[in-house]
Residue frames as qw, qx, qy, qz and C-alpha x, y, z in Angstrom:
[[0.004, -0.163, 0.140, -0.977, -1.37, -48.29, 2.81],
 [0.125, 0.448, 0.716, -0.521, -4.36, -47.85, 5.09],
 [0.167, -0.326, -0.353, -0.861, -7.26, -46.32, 3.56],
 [0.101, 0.204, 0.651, -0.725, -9.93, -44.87, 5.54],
 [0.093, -0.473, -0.839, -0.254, -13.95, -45.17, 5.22],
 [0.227, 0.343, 0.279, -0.868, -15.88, -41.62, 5.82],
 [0.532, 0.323, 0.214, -0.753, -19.45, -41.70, 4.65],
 [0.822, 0.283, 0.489, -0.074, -19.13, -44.67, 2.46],
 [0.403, 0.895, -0.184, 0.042, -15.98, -43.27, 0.59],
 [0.911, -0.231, 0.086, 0.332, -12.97, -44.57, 0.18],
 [0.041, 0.977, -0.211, 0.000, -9.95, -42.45, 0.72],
 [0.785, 0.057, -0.417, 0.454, -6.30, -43.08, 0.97],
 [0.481, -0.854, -0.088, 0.180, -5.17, -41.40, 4.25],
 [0.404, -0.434, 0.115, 0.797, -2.01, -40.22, 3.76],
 [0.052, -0.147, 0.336, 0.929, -2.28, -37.07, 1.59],
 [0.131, 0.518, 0.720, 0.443, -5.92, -37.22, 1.02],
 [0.367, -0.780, -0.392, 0.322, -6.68, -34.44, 3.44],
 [0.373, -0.477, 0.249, 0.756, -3.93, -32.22, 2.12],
 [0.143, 0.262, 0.716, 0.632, -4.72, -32.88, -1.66],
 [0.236, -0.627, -0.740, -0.064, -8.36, -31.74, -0.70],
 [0.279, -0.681, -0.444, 0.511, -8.02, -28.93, 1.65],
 [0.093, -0.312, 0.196, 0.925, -7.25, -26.00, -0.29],
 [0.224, -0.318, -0.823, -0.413, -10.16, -26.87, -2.80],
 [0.333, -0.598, -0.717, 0.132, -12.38, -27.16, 0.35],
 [0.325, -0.383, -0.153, 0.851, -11.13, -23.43, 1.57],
 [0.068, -0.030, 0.508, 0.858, -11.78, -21.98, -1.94],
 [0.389, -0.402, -0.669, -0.490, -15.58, -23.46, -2.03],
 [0.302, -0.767, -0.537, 0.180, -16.51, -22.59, 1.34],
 [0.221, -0.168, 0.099, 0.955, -14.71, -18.72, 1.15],
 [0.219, 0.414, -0.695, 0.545, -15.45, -16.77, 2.82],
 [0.507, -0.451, -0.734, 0.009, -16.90, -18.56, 6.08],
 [0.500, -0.468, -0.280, 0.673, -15.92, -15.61, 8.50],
 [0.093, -0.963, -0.113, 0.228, -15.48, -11.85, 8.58],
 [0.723, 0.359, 0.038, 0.589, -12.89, -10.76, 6.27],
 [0.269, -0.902, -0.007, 0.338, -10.30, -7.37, 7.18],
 [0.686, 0.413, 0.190, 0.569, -9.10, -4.89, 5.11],
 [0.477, -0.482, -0.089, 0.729, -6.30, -2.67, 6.12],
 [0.349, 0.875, 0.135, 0.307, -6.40, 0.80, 4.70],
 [0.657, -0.011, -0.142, 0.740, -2.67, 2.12, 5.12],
 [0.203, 0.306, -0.147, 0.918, -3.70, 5.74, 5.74],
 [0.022, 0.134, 0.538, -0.832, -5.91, 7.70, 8.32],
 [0.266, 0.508, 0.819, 0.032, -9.69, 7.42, 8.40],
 [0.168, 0.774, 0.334, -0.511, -11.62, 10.16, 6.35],
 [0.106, 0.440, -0.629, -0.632, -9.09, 10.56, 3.07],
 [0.382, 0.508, -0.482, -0.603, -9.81, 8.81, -0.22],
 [0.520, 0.138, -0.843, -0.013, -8.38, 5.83, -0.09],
 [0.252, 0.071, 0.756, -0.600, -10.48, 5.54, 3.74],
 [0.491, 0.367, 0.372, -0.697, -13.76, 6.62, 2.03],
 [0.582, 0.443, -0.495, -0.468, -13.21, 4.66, -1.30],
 [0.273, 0.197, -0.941, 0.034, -12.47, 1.77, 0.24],
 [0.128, 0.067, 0.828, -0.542, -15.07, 1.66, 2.76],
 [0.552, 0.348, 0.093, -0.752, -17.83, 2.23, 0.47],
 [0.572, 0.247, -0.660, -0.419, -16.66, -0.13, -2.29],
 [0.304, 0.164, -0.922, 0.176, -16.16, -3.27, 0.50],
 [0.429, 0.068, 0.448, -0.782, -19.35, -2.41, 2.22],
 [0.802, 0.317, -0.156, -0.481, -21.36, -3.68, -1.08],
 [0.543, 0.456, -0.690, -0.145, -19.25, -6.41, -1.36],
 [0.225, -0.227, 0.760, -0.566, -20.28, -7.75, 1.66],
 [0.569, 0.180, 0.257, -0.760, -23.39, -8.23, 0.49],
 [0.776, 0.390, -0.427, -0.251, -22.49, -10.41, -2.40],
 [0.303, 0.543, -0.767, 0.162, -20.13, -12.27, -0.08],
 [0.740, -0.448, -0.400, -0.303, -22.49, -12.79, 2.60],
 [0.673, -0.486, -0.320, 0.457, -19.95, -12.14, 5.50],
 [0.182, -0.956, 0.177, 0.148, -18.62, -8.13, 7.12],
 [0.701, 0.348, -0.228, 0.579, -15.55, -6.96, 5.26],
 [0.670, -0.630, -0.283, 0.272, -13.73, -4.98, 8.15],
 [0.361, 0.715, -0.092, 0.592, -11.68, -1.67, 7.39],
 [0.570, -0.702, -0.168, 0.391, -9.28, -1.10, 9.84],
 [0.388, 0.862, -0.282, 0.166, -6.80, 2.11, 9.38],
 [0.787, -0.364, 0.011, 0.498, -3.06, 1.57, 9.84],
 [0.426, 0.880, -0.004, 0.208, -1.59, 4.45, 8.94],
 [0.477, -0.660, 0.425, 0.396, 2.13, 5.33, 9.38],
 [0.372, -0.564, 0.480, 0.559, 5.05, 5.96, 7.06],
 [0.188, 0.374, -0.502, -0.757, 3.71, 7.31, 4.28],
 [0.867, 0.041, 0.018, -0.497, 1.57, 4.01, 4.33],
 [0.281, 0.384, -0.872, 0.114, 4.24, 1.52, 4.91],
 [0.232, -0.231, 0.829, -0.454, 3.15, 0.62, 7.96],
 [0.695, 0.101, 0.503, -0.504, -0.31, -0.96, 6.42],
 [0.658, 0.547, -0.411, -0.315, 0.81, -2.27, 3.56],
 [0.037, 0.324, -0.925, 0.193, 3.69, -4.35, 5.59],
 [0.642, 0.028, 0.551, -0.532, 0.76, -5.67, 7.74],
 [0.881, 0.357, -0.095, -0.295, -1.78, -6.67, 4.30],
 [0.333, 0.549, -0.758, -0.116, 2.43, -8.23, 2.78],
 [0.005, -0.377, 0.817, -0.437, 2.37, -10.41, 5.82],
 [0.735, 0.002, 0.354, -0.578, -0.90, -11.91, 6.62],
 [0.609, 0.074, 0.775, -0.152, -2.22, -15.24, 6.00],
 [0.371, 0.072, -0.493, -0.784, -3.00, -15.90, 2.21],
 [0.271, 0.202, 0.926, -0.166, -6.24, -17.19, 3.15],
 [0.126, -0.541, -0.630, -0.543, -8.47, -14.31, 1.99],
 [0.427, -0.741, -0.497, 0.146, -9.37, -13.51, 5.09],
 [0.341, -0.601, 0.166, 0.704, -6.47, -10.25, 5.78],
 [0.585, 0.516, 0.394, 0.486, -6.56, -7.97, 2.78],
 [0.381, -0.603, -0.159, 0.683, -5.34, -4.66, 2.03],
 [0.486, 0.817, 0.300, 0.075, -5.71, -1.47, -0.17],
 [0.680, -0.122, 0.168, 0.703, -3.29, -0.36, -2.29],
 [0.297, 0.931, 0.160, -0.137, -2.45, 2.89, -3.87],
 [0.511, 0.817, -0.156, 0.216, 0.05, 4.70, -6.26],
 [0.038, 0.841, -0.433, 0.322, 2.10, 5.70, -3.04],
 [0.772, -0.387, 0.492, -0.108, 2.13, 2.45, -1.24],
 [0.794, -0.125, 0.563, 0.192, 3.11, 0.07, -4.37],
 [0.601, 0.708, 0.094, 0.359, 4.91, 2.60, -6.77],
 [0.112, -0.925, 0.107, -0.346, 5.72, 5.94, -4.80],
 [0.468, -0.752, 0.432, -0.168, 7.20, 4.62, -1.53],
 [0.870, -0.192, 0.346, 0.296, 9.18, 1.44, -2.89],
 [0.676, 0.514, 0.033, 0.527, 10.80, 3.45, -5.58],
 [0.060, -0.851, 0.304, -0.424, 12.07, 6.18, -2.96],
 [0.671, -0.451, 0.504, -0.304, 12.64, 3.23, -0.70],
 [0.784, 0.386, -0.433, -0.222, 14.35, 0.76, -2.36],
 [0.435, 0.335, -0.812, 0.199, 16.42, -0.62, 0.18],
 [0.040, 0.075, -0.652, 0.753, 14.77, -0.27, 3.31],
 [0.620, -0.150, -0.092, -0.764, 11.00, -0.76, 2.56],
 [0.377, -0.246, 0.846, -0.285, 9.83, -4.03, 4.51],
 [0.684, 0.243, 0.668, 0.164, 8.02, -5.62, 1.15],
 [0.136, -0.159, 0.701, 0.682, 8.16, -5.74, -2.27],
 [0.463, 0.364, -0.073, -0.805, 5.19, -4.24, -4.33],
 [0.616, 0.201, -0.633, -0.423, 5.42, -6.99, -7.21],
 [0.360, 0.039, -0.926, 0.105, 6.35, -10.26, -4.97],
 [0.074, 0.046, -0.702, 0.707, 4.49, -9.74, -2.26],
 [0.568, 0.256, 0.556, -0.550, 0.85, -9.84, -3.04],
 [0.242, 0.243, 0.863, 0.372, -1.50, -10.83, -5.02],
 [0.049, 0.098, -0.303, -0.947, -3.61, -8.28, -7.08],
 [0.369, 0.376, 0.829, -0.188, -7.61, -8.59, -7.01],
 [0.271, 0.739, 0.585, 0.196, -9.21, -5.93, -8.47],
 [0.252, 0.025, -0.082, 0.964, -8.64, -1.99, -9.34],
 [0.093, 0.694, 0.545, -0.461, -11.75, -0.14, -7.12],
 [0.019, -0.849, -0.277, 0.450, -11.17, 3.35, -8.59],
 [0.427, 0.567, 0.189, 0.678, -9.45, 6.19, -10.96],
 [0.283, -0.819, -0.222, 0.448, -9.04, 9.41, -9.38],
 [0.463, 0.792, 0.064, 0.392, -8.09, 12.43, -11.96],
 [0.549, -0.353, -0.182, 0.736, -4.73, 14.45, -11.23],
 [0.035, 0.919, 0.393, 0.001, -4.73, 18.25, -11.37],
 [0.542, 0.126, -0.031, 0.830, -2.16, 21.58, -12.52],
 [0.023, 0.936, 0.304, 0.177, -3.60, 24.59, -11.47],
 [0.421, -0.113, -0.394, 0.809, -2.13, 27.92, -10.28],
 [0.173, -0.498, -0.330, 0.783, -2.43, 30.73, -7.97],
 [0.332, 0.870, 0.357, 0.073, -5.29, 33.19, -10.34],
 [0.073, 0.909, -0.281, -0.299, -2.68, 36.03, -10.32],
 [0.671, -0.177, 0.602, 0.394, -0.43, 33.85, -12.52],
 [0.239, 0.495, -0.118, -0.827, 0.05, 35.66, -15.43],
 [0.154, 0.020, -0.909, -0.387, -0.23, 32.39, -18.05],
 [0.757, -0.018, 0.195, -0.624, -4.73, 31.93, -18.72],
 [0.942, 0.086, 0.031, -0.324, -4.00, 28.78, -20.16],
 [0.793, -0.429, 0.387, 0.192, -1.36, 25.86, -20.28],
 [0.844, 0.225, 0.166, 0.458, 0.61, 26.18, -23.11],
 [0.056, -0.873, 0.080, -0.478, 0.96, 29.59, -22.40],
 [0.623, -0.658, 0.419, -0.065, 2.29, 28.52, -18.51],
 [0.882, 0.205, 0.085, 0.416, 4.78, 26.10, -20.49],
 [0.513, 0.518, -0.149, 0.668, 6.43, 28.81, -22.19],
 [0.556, -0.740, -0.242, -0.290, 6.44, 30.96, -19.21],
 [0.868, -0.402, 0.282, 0.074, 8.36, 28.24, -17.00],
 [0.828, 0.277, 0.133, 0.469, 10.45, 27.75, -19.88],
 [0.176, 0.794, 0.045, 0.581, 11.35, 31.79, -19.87],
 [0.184, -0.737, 0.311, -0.572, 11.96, 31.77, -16.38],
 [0.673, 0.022, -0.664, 0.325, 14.25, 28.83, -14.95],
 [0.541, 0.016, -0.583, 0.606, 13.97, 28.70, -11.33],
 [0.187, -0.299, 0.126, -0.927, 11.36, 31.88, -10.64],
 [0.643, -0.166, -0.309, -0.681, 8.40, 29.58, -10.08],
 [0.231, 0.198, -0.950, 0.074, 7.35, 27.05, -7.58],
 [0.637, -0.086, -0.443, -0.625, 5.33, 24.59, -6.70],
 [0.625, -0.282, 0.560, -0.464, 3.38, 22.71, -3.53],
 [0.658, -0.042, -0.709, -0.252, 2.80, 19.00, -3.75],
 [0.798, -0.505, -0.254, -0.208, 1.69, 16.83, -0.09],
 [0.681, -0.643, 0.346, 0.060, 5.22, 16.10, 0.72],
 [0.197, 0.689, -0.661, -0.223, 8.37, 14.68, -0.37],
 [0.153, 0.163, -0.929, -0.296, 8.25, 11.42, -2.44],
 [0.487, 0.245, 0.679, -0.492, 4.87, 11.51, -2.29],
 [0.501, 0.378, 0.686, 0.367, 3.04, 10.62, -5.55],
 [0.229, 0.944, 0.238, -0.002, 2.18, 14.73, -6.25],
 [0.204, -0.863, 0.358, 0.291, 5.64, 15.41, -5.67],
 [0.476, -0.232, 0.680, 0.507, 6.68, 12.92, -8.29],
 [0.420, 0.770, 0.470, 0.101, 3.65, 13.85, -10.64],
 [0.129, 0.965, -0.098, -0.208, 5.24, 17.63, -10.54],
 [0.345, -0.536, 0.589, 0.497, 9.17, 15.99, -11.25],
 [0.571, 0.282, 0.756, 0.151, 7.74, 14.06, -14.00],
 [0.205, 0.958, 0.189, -0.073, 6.37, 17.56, -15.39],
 [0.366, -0.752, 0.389, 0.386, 9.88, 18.91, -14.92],
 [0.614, -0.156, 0.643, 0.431, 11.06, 16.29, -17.13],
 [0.458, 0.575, 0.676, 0.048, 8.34, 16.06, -19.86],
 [0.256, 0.925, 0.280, 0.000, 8.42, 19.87, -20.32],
 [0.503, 0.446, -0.058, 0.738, 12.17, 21.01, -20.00],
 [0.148, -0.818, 0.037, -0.555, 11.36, 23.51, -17.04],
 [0.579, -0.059, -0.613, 0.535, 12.51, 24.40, -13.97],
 [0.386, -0.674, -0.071, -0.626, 10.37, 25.17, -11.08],
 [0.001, 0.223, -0.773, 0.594, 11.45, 24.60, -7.18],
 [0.577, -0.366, -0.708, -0.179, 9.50, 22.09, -5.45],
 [0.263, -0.237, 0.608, -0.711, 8.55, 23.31, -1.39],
 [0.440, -0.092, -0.891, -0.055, 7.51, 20.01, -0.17],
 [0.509, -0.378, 0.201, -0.746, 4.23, 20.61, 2.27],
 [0.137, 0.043, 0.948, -0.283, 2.73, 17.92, 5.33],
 [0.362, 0.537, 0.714, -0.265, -0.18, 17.23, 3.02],
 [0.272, 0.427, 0.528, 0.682, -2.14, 18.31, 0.31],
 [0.261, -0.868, -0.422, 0.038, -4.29, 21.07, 2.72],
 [0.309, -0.767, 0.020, 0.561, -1.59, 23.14, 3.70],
 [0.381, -0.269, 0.407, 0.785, -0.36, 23.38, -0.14],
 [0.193, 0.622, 0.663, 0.368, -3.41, 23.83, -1.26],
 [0.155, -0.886, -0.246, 0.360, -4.11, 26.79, 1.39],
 [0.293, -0.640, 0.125, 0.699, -0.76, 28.16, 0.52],
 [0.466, 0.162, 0.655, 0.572, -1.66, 28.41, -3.67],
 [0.029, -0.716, -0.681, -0.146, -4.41, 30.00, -2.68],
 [0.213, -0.939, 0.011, 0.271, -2.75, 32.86, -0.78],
 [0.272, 0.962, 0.009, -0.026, 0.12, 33.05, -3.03],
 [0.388, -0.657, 0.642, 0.079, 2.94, 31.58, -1.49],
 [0.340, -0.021, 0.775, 0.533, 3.82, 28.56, -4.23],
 [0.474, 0.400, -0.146, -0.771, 2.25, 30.16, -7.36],
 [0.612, 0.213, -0.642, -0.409, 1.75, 26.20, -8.70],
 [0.710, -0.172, 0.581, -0.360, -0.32, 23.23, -7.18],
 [0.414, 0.039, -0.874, -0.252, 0.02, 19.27, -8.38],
 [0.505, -0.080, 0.365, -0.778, -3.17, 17.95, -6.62],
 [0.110, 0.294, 0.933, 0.175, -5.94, 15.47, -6.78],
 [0.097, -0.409, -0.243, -0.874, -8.63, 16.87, -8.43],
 [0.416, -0.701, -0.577, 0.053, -11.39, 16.13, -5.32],
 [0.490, -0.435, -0.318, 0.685, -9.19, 18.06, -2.86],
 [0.111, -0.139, 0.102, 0.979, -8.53, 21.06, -5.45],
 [0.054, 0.398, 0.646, 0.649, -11.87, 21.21, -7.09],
 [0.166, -0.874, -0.392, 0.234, -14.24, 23.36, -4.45],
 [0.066, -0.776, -0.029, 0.626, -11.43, 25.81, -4.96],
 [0.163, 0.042, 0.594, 0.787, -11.02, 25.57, -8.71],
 [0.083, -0.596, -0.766, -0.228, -15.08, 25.72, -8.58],
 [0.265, -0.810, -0.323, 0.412, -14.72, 28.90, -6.34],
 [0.212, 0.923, 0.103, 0.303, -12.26, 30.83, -8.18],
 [0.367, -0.835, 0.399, 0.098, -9.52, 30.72, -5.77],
 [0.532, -0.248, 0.665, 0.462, -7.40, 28.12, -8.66],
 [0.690, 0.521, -0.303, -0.400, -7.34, 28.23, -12.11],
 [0.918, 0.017, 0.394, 0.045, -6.93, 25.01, -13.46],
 [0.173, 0.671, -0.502, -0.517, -4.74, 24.67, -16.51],
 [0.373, 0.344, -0.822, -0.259, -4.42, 20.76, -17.34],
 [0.750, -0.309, 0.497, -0.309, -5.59, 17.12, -15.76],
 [0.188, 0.188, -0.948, -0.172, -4.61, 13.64, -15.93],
 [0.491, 0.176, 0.705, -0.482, -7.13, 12.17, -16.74],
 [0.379, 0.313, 0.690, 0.532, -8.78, 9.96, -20.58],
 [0.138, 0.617, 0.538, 0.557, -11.09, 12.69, -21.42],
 [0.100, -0.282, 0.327, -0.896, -12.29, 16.01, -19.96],
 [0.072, -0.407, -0.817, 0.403, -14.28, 16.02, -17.23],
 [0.083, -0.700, -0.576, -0.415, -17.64, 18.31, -17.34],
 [0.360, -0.849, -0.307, 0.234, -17.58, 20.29, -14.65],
 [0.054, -0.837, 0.288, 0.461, -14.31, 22.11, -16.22],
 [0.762, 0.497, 0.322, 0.263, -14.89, 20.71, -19.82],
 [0.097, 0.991, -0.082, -0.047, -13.07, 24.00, -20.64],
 [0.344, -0.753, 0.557, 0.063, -9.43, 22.29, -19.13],
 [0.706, 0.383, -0.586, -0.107, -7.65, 20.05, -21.59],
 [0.984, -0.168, 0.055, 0.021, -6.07, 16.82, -20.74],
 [0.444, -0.547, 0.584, 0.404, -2.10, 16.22, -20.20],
 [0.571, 0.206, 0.733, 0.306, -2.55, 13.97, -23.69],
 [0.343, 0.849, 0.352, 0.193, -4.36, 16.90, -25.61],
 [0.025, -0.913, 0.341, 0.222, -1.68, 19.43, -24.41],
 [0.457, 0.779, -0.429, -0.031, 0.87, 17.21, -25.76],
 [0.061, 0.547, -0.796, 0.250, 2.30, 15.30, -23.07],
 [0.786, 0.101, -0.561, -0.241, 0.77, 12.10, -23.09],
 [0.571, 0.010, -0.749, 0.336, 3.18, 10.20, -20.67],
 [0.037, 0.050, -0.560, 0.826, 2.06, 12.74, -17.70],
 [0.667, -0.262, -0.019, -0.697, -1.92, 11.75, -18.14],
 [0.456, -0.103, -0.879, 0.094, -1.90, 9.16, -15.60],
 [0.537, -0.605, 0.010, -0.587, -4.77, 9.21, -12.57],
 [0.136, -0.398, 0.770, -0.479, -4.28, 8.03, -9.52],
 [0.716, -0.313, -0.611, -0.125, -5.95, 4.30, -8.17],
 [0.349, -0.248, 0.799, -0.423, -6.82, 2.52, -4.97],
 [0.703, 0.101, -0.563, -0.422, -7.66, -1.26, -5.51],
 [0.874, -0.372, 0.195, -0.245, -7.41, -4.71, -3.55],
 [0.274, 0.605, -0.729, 0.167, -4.74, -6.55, -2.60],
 [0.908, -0.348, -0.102, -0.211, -4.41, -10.12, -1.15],
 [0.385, -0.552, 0.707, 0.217, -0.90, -11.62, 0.22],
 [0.594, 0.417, -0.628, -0.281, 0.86, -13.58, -2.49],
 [0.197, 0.053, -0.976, 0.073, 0.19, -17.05, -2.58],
 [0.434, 0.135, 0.595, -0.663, -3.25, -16.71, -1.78],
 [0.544, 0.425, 0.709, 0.143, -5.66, -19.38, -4.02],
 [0.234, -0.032, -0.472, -0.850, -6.47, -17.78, -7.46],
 [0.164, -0.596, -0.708, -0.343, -10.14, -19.13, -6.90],
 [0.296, -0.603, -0.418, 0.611, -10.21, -17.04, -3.53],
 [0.215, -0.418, -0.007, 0.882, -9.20, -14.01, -5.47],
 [0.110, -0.194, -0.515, -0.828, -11.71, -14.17, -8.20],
 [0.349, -0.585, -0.691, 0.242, -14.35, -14.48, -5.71],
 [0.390, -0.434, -0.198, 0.788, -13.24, -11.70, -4.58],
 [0.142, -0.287, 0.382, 0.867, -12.79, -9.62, -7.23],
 [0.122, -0.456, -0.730, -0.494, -16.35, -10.87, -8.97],
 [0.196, -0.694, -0.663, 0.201, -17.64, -9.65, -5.88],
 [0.195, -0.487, -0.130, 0.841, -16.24, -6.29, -6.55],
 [0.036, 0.043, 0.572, 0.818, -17.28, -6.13, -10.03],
 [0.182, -0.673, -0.705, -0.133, -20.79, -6.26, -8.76],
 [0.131, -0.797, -0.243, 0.537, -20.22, -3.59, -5.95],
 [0.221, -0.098, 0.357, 0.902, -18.22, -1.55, -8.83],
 [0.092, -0.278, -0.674, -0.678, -21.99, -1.57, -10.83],
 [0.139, -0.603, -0.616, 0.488, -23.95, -0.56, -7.77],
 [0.162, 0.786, 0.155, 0.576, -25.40, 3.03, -8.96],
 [0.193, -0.973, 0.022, -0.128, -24.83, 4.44, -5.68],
 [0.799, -0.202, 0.251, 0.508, -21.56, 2.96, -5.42],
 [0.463, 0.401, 0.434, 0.661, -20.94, 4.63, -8.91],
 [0.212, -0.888, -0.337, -0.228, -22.74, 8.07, -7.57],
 [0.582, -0.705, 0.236, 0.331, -20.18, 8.28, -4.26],
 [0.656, -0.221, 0.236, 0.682, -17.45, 7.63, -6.45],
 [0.320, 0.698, 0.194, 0.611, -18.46, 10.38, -8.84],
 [0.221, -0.924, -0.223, -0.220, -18.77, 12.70, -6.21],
 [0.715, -0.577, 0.205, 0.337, -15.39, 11.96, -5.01],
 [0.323, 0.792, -0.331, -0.399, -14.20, 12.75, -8.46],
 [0.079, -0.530, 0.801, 0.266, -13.63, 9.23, -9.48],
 [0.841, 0.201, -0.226, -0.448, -14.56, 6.26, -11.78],
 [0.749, -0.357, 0.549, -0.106, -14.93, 2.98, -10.93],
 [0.253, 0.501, -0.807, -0.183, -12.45, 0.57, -12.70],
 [0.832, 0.074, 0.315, -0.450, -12.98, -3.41, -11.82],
 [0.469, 0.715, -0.473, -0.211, -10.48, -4.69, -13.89],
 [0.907, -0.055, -0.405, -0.105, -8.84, -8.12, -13.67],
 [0.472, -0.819, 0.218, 0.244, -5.98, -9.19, -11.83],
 [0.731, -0.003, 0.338, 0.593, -3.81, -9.38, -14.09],
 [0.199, 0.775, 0.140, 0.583, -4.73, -6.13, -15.28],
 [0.331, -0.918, 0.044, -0.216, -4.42, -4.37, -12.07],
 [0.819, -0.272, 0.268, 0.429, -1.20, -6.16, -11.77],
 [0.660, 0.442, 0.294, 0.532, 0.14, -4.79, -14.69],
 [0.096, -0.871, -0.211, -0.432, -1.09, -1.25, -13.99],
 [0.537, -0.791, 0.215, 0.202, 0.94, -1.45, -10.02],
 [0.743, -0.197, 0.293, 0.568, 3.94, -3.01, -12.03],
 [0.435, 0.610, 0.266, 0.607, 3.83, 0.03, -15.04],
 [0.148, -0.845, -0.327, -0.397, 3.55, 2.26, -12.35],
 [0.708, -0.633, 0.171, 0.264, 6.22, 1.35, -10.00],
 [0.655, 0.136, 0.246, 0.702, 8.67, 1.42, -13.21],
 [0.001, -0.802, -0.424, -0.421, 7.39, 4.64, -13.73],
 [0.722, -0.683, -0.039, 0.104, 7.95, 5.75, -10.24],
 [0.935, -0.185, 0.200, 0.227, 11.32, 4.78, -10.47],
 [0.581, 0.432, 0.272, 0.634, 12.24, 6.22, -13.33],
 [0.033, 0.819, -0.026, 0.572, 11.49, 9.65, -12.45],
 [0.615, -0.778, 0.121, 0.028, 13.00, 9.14, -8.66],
 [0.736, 0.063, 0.249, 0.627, 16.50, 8.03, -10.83],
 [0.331, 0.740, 0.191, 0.553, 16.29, 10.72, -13.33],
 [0.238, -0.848, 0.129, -0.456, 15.34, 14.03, -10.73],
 [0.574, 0.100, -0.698, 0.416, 17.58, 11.98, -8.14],
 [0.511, -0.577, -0.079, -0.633, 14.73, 12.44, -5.62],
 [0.368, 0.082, -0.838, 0.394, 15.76, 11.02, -1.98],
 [0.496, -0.595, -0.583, -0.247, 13.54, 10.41, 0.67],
 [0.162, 0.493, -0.479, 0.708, 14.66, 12.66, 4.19]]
């Protein structure tokens, strides 16, 4: 077998170049401008969480991370994209509840990847508290009080969420279950127009993130009643947790995190993912995300892996159970 002489090194040529190159990828990463799809329209959450966290992380990386939106179907359409790219590192994509829980467990046959197989997990950016509130004329002041209520009156009561099989619209079935009631779901294009209508009167119950609802819970035009979320929050220390009322399984918050295609290097992705833990510890990083009503997270991958896979079963379960289809 030939062997070849490069700088006074002796190589074997066949396979030494192969053996070698991935290594070489890993230790120069990244050399280039990296791009990360955000699956929904610029100016939401997951736009302004994503573009803030990958901004700092640039800095540690030493090359522009690139946020393009794809939005469509519900966020299919950027998620396919992120499935599909190159695992170099270089194509990444952000994930949330509804891309890699919500929309493959309403979509089980017909979604164009797979949540679990299909990437590779870097890091969870965020937390984001959910919200129950209703409509101030509601006669219930506080939430175990709206339990019994709901429970007294199958079928009188109902309740906005963004849309059908969206992740508020499985947060309220999940309620359904948990509590034994029955309230009618009216399935709105977004969380704005069901918020508007709680406010005037027309669904007397909102499932929400708290950002969106909290100017009007802060105004007086929502009473809160509950949040998912570990502990109360200050600003409406006053509103218990899902876990303190009792119902544990329904205090889950909402994420948005990083995502590489599967089969990209494991050194690439801790690279990565160290660099986020830095932007994660930025105070103003940590500032924005308060102000957005969320807390940064940073977790491994294999945690944040764990977290999409507990969360798609999850998902699932309640889209079996309430036999929730997608129209």
């Amino acid at each position: 077998m030939k062997k070849l002489q490069i700088l006074g090194v002796s190589l074997t040529l066949l396979g030494a170049v192969t053996v070698a190159a991935p290594d070489a990828r890993a230790d120069t990463f990244p050399a280039h401008a990296i791009r990360v799809i955000v699956p929904f329209a610029p100016g939401g959450s997951t736009d302004i969480i994503a573009r803030l966290v990958t901004q700092r992380m640039s800095q540690e990386l030493g090359q522009p991370m690139v946020v393009e939106n794809k939005a469509g179907a519900g966020g299919a359409v950027g998620a396919t994209e992120g499935a599909r790219a190159k695992p170099d590192g270089y194509t990444l994509s952000i994930a949330t509840v509804s891309t890699m829980a919500v929309l493959p467990a309403c979509r089980p046959k017909d979604l164009p990847y797979d949540p679990i197989k299909d990437f590779a997990p870097v890091t969870n950016f965020a937390n984001t508290a959910n919200v129950i509130s209703v409509n101030p004329k509601f006669p219930a002041k506080d939430f175990a009080s709206f339990v019994e209520d709901l429970r007294k009156n199958p079928g009188k009561y109902s309740y906005g969420s963004s849309g059908t099989c969206g992740v508020l619209h499985l947060f309220g079935e999940a309620f359904r279950m948990a509590t034994g009631t029955d309230i009618v779901h009216v399935p709105y294009k977004g969380s704005g127009p069901a918020l508007a209508d709680a406010i005037g009167g027309q669904v007397e119950i909102l499932f929400d993130n708290l950002p969106s609802s909290m100017p009007m819970i802060q105004a007086g035009k929502l009473r809160p009643l509950a949040i998912a979320w570990p502990k109360r929050i200050d600003s409406i220390k006053d509103v218990p947790t899902l876990a303190e009322a009792g119902y544990p399984q329904l205090n889950q918050p909402v994420w948005y995190g990083l995502l590489a295609p599967a089969g990209t290097p494991p050194e690439i992705v801790n690279k990565l993912r160290d660099a986020a833990v830095v932007a994660l510890k930025d105070p103003t990083v940590v500032r924005v995300l308060d102000e957005q009503g969320s807390t940064a997270s940073g977790n491994t991958p294999a945690e944040f892996a764990a977290e999409i896979k507990a969360q798609f079963d999850w998902a699932r379960d309640v889209v079996t159970k309430q036999k929730i289809e997608m129209k």
